[in-house]
C-alpha positions, 0 to 999 in steps of 0.5 A: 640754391647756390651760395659764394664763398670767399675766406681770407686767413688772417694772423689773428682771426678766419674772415669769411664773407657769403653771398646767399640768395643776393644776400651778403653775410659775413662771420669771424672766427678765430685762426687756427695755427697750424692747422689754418684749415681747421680756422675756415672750415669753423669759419664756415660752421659758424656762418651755417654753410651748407658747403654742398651749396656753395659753388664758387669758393675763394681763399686767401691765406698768409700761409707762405709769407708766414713760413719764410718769416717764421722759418718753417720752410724745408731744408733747401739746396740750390743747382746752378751754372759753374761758378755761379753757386755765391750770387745768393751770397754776393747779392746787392752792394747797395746796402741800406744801413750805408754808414754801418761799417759792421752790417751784414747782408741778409743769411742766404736760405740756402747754406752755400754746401747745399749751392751745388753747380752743373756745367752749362752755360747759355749767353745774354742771348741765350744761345748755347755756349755749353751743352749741359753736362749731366755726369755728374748729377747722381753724385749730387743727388746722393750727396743732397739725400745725405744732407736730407735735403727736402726741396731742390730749386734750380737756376741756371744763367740766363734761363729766363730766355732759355729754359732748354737746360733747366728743362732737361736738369729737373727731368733727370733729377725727377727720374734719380729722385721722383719724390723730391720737390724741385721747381726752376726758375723759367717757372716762375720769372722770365725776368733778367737780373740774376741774383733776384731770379736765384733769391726767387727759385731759392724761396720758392723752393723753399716754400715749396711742400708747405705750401702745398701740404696746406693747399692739399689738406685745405683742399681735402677737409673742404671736401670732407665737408662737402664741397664739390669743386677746388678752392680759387686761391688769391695771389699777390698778383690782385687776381685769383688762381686754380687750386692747381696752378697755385700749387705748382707756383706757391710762391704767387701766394706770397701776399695772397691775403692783402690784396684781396682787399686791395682789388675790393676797394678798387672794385667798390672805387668804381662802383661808387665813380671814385678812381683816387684811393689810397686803400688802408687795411688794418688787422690784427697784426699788420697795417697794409696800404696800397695806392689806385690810380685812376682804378688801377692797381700798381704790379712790381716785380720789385717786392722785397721781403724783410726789407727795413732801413737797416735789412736788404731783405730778400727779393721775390721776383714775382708780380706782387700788387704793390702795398707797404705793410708795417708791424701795426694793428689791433694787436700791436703790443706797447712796450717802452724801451731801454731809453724809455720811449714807448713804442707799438709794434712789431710784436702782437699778440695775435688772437691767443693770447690777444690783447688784455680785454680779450681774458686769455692771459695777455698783459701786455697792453695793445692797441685794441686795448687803448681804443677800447679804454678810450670809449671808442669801442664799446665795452658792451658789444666788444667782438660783436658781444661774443667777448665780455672785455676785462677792463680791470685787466687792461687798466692795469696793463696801461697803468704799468707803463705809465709806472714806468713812464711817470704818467696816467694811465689815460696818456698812455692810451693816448701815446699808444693810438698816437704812435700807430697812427703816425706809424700808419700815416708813415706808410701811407705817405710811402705810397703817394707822397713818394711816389709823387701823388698828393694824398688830397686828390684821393680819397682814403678808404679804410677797412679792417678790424681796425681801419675804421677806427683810425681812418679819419684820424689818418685822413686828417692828418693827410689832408685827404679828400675824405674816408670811405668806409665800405659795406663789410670793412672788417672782412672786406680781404674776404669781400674783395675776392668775390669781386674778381678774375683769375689772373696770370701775369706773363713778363718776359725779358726782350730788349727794343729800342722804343721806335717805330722800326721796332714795332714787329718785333715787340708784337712778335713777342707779345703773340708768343706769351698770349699763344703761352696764356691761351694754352695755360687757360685751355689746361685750366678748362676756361674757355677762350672766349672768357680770356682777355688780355691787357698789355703794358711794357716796362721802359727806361731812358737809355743808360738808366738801371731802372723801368717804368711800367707803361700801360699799352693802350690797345691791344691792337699794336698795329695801330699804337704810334709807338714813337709818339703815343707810346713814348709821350705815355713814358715821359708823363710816366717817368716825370710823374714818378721822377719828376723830369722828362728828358724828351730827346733821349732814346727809350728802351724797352725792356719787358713786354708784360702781359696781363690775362684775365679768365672772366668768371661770374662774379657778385654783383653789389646791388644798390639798397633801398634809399631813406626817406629821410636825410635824419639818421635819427632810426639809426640812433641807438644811444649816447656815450662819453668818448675820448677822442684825444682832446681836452675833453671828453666829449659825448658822441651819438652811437649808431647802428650801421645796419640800419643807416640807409642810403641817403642818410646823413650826420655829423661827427662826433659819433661811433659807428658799430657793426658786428665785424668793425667800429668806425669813429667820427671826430667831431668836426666830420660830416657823414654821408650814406652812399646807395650800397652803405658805404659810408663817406666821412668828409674831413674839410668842406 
């Protein structure tokens, strides 16, 4: 017997989704902080998981991001070219909050007496100008060890075309120092742009040991408890990684949760024949949002940590799936401010305390709390039935506000839902709206511990095509990564002009990164024969700052008429982000980017037994009053989604429950059951 295993680490709860004999299952168990391991394997011991079985095992966890926002990296320094040691401090002048004449830019990780420089120096072709000179590195290392420096990052100008120096630095601090973590940044990007190559190195750095102390005893306690092959880890990239390579570049890790979901709705998308989706994932402490296009995922190297209206935020130049994510789930707390506007979120309480109804000492009210006073989670199967809600707590925590704001207790509850879901509609917008895509050619789908619950009340307000909800929505992160490859992604800085002429050239460089990818495979142990490749570069009009990535429509670069198919593809491109084509200027291509998949045997969804019948009648499980918001309150049929099948249909008002998620149905909705259980909620006819 064989069994998959897929766990995503979340800020509140440990989803893990099995699949055991062509059977999927799903549990949640509580995450564990800090010792997050201890949370999966529990996860596992409630899903009564022979580890010994289970020969493929997939994890995603928040453990990076979650040491740069919390600042529980290590103490950092930085080694760069001479003169260069204040990029980190100069940073970008394009300051977000422009009519605030006092703003400061973002604190550097690193202090700038531990910015250390080396003499060298390469040009903007990355030739040698100046050897390197390694004189004076004994005295920077002792000088490091007296700061009690615990990771070294290593950035030198112009390294992302040659590493030469960079190599021969970390091999002479390894051979002074061979216990200190150091990492450079031709490791991670071999991008241009110097301040976002340093922030890169800095973080990565920085990240470093805890990253890898937390893959190493994850690693160990699985083991302990038998299992007999490393862990898959997710990275930001939407593909999964070996144990190894996540641990020599940690900083891929840093969205390694989220986009597990993301690749599963794009996974579920083309299952179902749907392309279009706007893709919402809610936990209990954050919403994320991503948009698929045609079933293909958005990659930036563009990601911003912190960035907000009035924060620059720190820049990570690693392939990241791009998502907006915002302070706003089950846990997001409510407070009123000094103005007394209520508002929800960023803060939440996690899973301990948790909201009020959880009985653990929480008092102040969160969103979980007002879908619950509203009715539309139940009371009597709250957490699956392993919670038995205090509502005299959470009506108390309500009424407290509404002290405060001179209103009932109810209204309250009603702000509450109303501000997440205008602050989730905000994000949503981010994703298609400004990026020139209209949310009614898309369909929205939703997962979760919380997406049902807002789904159709976002995809009204967007005008979507209508809500998807799919098979284990509120473990759907853990669900996703049992549906996809290893990936690695290879971007490489060169400059063409986009002619026909230069066409040997951009092939010349695309052969030198797939030689690159073949060789990373081979030392993971994949056979060639399981790589695959795609390709895409990343192009402007001349004279413009910023790319549009292009997907390569073949391999085979012989055959692409690069001033004609590979051009019309970047006017549509450009005019579709940008809204104009400047059809007579020059294209240049900046980044040839290569996209490198090892296949792996993957779950394969199967379809279920259809309905005899259309009445989702067998379904039905009883009726309550719900509070959807309205004048009224309105009586709402509850079902049991385990036992909607294929082929079944009903119409809104209605509550759908299951063990993980709830799903509400406004009144004017039409449901339909798709053939795997996927649940379509149309909002318009």
């Amino acid at each position: 017997m064989t069994v998959r295993v897929a766990t995503d680490v979340g800020g509140t709860f440990t989803d893990l989704v099995y699949i055991d004999e062509g059977n999927v299952k799903a549990v949640k168990s509580d995450t564990t902080p800090p010792n997050f391991e201890q949370g999966v394997v529990n996860a596992a011991i409630k899903a009564d998981i022979n580890l010994s079985d289970v020969d493929f095992f997939a994890h995603g966890s928040t453990v990076v991001i979650n040491a740069i926002t919390e600042r529980k990296g290590v103490k950092t320094g930085l080694i760069t070219t001479k003169g260069f040691r204040d990029v980190l401090e100069i940073a970008r002048g394009n300051t977000p909050d422009i009519f605030n004449n006092t703003y400061q830019k973002p604190n550097p990780f690193v202090e700038r007496h531990l910015r250390l420089e080396i003499e060298e120096r390469l040009d903007y072709k990355g030739n040698v100008v100046t050897p390197i000179n390694l004189e004076h590195l004994p005295e920077l290392v002792a000088y490091f060890k007296s700061q009690q420096v615990e990771a070294i990052g290593v950035c030198f100008l112009h390294a992302y075309l040659n590493p030469e120096h960079e190599i021969k630095l970390v091999a002479a601090l390894k051979n002074l120092w061979p216990e200190i973590n150091v990492i450079s940044s031709h490791e991670i990007s071999a991008e241009w742009r110097e301040y976002e190559r340093t922030s890169t190195t800095v973080l990565s750095a920085y990240v470093l040991p805890p990253a890898q102390q937390y893959l190493d005893k994850l690693k160990k306690k699985l083991l302990a408890n038998g299992l007999k092959t490393d862990p898959f880890i997710m990275q930001s990239n939407g593909g999964i990684a070996t144990l190894k390579s996540a641990r020599d570049n940690p900083i891929t890790l840093v969205e390694s949760g989220p986009v597990g979901g993301i690749l599963g709705a794009a996974a579920y998308g083309e299952v179902i024949g749907d392309g279009n989706i706007m893709a919402l994932d809610i936990g209990g402490t954050t919403a994320k949002c991503s948009l698929i296009h045609n079933g293909e995922t958005r990659i930036t190297t563009e990601y911003v940590l912190e960035k907000t209206a009035k924060k620059a935020g720190y820049p990570i130049k690693t392939p990241v799936i791009d998502i907006v994510e915002i302070g706003n789930g089950g846990g997001s707390i409510a407070w009123i401010d000094a103005a007394n506007s209520l508002h929800v979120g960023p803060q939440s309480a996690g899973s301990t305390p948790g909201p009020v109804a959880y009985g653990r000492g929480g008092s102040a009210p969160t969103t979980t709390d007002a879908n619950l006073i509203t009715g539309r989670i139940n009371s009597e199967n709250f957490a699956g039935g392993e919670i038995q809600p205090d509502l005299n707590a959470v009506e108390a925590a309500f009424k407290t506000l509404a002290d405060q704001l001179n209103v009932n207790a109810m209204d309250v509850a009603h702000g509450v839902l109303n501000i997440a879901n205008s602050n989730m509609v905000n994000a949503l917008k981010l994703i298609s709206v400004n990026r020139g895509y209209d949310p009614r050619d898309f369909s929205l789908m939703a997962f979760g511990g919380g997406g049902a619950l807002h789904a159709t009340a976002l995809g009204k307000e967007l005008n979507a095509r209508k809500v998807i909800i799919p098979p284990f929505a509120g473990v759907f992160s853990a669900w996703g990564m049992l549906m996809i490859d290893l990936r690695r992604d290879y971007i490489q800085t060169h400059r063409f002009t986009l002619t026909d002429k230069s066409k040997n050239a951009v092939i010349s460089a695309f052969e030198h990164v797939i030689e690159k990818a073949a060789l990373d495979y081979k030392n993971d142990g994949i056979d060639q024969s399981k790589v695959k490749h795609e390709m895409y570069v990343d192009a402007r009009y001349s004279g413009q700052e910023h790319t549009v990535k292009i997907h390569v429509p073949s391999t085979e670069l012989e055959e692409i008429e690069f001033i004609g198919e590979l051009s019309e593809r970047f006017h549509q491109t450009h005019h579709q982000e940008y809204t104009f084509r400047l059809d007579g200027s020059a294209i240049e291509i900046v980044n040839i980017h290569l996209v490198s998949f090892g296949l792996l045997d993957k779950a394969k969804l199967e379809k279920l037994p259809a309905s005899t019948t259309e009445s989702a009648d067998e379904a039905l499980i009883g009726k309550r009053t719900v509070d959807f918001d309205s004048d009224t309150l309105v009586t709402a049929a509850i079902y049991n989604r385990e036992k909607l099948q294929p082929g079944m249909k009903f119409k809104g008002p209605a509550i759908i429950e299951e063990s993980t998620t709830t799903t509400v149905v406004l009144p004017e909705n039409r449901v339909e059951i798709d053939d795997f259980g996927g649940i379509h909620i149309y909002l318009r006819d």
